[in-house]
C-alpha positions as CSV (number, residue, x, y, z in Angstrom):
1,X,166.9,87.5,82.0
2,X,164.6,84.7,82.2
3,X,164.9,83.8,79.0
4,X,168.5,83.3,79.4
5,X,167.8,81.2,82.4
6,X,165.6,78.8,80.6
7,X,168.4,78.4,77.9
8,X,171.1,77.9,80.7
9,X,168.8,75.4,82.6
10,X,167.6,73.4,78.8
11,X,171.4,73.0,78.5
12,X,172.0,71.8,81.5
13,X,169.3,68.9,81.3
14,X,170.7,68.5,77.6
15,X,174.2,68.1,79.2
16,X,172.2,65.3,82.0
17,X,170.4,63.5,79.3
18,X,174.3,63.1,77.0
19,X,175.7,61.9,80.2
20,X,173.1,59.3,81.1
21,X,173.4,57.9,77.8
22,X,176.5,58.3,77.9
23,X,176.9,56.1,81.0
24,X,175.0,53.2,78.8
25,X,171.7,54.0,80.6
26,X,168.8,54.5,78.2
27,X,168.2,58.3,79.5
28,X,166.8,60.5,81.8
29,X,162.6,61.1,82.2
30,X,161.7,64.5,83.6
31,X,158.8,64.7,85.2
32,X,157.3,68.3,85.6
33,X,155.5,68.8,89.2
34,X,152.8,70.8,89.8
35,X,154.2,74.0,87.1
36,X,152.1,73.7,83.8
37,X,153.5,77.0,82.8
38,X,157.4,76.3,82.4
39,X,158.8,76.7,79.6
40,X,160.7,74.0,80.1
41,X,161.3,70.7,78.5
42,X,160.2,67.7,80.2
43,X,158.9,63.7,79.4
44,X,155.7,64.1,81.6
45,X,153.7,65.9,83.7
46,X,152.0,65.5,87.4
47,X,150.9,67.6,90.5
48,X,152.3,67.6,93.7
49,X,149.1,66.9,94.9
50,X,145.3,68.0,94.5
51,X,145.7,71.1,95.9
52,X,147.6,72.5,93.0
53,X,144.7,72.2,90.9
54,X,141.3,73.5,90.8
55,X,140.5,72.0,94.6
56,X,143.1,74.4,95.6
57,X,141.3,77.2,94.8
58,X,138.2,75.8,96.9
59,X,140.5,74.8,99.9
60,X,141.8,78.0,100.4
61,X,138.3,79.9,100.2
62,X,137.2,81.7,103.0
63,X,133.4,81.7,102.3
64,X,133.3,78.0,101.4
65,X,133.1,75.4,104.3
66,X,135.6,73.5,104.3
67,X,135.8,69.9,101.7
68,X,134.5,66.8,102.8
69,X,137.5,64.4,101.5
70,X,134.6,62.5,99.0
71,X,134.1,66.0,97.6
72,X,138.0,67.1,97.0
73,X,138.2,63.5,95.4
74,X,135.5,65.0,93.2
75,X,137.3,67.9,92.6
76,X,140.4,66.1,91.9
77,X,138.9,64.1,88.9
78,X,137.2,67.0,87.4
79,X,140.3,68.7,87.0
80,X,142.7,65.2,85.5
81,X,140.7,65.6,82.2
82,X,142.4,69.3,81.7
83,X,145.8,68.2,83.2
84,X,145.9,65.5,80.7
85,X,145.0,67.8,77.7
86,X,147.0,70.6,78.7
87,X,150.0,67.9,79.0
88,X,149.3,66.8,75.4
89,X,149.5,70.2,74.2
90,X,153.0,69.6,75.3
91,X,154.0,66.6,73.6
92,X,154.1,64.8,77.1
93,X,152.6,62.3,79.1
94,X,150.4,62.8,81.8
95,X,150.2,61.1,85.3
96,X,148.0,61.1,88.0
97,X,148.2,62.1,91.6
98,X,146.6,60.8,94.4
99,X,146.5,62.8,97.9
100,X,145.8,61.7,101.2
101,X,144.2,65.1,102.7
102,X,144.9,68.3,103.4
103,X,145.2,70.4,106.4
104,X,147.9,73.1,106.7
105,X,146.7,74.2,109.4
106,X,149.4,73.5,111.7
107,X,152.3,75.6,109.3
108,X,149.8,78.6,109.1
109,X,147.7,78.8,112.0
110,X,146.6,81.9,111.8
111,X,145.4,81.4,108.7
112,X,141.7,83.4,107.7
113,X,141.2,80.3,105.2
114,X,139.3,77.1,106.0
115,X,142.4,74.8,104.5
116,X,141.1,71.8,105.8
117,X,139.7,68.4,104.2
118,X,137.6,66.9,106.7
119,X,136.8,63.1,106.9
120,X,140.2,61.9,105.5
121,X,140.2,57.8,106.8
122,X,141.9,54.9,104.9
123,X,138.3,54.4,103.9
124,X,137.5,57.4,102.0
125,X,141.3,57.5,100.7
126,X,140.6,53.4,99.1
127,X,137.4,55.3,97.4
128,X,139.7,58.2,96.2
129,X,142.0,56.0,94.8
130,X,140.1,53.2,92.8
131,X,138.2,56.2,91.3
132,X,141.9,57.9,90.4
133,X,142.7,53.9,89.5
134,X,139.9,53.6,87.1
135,X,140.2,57.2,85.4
136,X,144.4,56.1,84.9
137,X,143.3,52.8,83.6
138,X,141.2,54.7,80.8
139,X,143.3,57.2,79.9
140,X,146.9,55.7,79.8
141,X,149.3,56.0,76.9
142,X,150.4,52.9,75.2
143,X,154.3,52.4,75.9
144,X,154.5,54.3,79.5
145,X,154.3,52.4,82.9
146,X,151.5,52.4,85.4
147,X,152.6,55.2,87.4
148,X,150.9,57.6,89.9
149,X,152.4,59.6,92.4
150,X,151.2,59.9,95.8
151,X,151.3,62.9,98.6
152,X,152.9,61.6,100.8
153,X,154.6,59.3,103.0
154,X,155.3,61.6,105.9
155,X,153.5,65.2,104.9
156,X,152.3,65.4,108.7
157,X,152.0,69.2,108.5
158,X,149.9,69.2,105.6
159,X,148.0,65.9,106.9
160,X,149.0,64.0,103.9
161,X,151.0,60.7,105.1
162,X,150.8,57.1,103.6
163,X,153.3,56.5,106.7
164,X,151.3,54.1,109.4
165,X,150.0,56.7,112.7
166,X,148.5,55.7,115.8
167,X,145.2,56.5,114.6
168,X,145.2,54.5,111.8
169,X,147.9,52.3,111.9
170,X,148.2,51.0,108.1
171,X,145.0,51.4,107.2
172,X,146.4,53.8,104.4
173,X,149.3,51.3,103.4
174,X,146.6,48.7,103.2
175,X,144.0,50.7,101.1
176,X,147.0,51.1,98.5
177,X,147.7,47.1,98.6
178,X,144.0,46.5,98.1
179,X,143.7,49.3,94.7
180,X,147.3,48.5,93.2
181,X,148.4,45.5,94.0
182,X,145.0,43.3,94.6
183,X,143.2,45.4,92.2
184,X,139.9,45.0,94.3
185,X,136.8,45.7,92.6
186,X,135.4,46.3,96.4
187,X,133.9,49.1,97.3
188,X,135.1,49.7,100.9
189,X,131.9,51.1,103.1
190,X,131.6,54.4,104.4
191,X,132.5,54.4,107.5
192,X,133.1,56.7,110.2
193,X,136.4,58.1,111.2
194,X,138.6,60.5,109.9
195,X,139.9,64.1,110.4
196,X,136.8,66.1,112.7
């Protein structure tokens, strides 16, 4: 049964791609999200967001405090290296993810796990993503664009938003201007603030 299903759907995005060109566009690029294990065929490859790879497993422990946001950057980039590979291995691209934070508290709340990332400020996030900046910049493939995703503009149960809040107004917004479009070699300070 699943096996026909992955034929139906392969024909289906066969039947897309046709159309597209078709149409007198140059194609379609499918980008697989957070699923290395489909069987599927796709252009590229990214997470949803950090939590779908190894920090995941270290977010939802219930022995382990819960991650300083410094530390699930850490995380993060010590699990790109194996994303990329695995992608490879796959004949596709790779692209990075950046995430703001992470606390699903408010969906689950009676939750036993410590899903939280503590200390998520538009200064931490700017430190997160120059080093997610400076690991792309390394590690892109000649011919595809400068592309990562981000989670998220307005993922306010899962405190993930780029989307300006009374708290920080757009502190996040700005930290993104100041990495990708500036391309700051700063390193902002480490300030106070953030999710206690």
């Amino acid at each position: 049964f699943l096996q026909r299903g992955v034929a139906v759907a392969e024909a289906r995005i066969d039947y897309l791609r046709r159309q597209a060109c078709l149409a007198g566009l140059p194609g379609v690029h499918l980008m697989l999200n957070g699923c290395p294990k489909s069987e599927l065929k796709f252009d590229s490859m990214t997470m949803y967001n950090w939590g779908f790879g190894g920090a995941g497993v270290r977010i939802e422990s219930t022995v382990e405090p819960p991650l300083d946001y410094d530390t699930f950057t850490e995380i993060a980039l010590s699990c790109m290296d194996r994303d990329r590979d695995h992608a490879k291995r796959r004949g596709i691209s790779y692209f990075p993810n950046l995430t703001i934070g992470w606390d699903n508290n408010s969906r689950f709340p009676v939750s036993e796990t410590n899903s939280i990332v503590h200390g998520t400020s538009p200064e931490s996030f700017e430190r997160g993503a120059r080093r997610v900046r400076e690991w792309f910049d390394r590690n892109r493939q000649v011919g595809y664009p400068p592309l990562i995703t981000v989670n998220s503009w307005n993922e306010w149960t899962e405190g993930s938003y780029l989307e300006p809040s009374d708290r920080f107004g757009f502190g996040f917004l700005e930290a993104v201007r100041r990495v990708f479009v500036h391309g700051s070699t700063k390193e902002p300070s480490r300030g106070e603030g953030g999710y206690e």
